[in-house]
Backbone as CSV, one residue per row, in Angstrom:
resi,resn,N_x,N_y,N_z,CA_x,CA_y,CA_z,C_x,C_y,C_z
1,UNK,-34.103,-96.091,-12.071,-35.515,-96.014,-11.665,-36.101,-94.681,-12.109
2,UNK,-37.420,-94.890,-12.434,-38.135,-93.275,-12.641,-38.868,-93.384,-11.944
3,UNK,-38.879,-91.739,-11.192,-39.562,-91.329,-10.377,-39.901,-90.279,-10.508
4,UNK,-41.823,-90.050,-10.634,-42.049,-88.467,-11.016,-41.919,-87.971,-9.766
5,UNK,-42.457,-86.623,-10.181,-42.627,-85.499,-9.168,-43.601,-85.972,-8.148
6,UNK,-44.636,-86.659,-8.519,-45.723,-86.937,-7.571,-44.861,-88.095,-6.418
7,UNK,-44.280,-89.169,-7.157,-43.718,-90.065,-5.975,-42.671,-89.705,-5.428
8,UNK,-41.724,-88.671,-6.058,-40.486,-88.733,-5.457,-40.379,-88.360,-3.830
9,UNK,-41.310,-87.463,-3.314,-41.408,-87.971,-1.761,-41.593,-88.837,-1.005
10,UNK,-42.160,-89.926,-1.757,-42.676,-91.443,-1.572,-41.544,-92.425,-1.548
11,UNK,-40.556,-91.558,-2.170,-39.345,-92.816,-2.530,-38.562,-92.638,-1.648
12,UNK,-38.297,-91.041,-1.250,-37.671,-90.406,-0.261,-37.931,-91.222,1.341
13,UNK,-39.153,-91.055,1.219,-39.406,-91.809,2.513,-39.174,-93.044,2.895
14,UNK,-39.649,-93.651,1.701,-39.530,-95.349,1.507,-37.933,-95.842,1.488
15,UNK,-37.075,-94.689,1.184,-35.843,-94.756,1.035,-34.941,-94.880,3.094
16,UNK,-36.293,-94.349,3.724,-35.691,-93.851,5.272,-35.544,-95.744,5.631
């Protein structure tokens, strides 16, 4: 998967 800088907190979370 790619994930920029802008989403990677987004994924982080989405990841909880």
């Amino acid at each position: 998967m790619v994930a920029s800088r802008e989403l990677e907190p987004y994924i982080l979370i989405s990841a909880e």
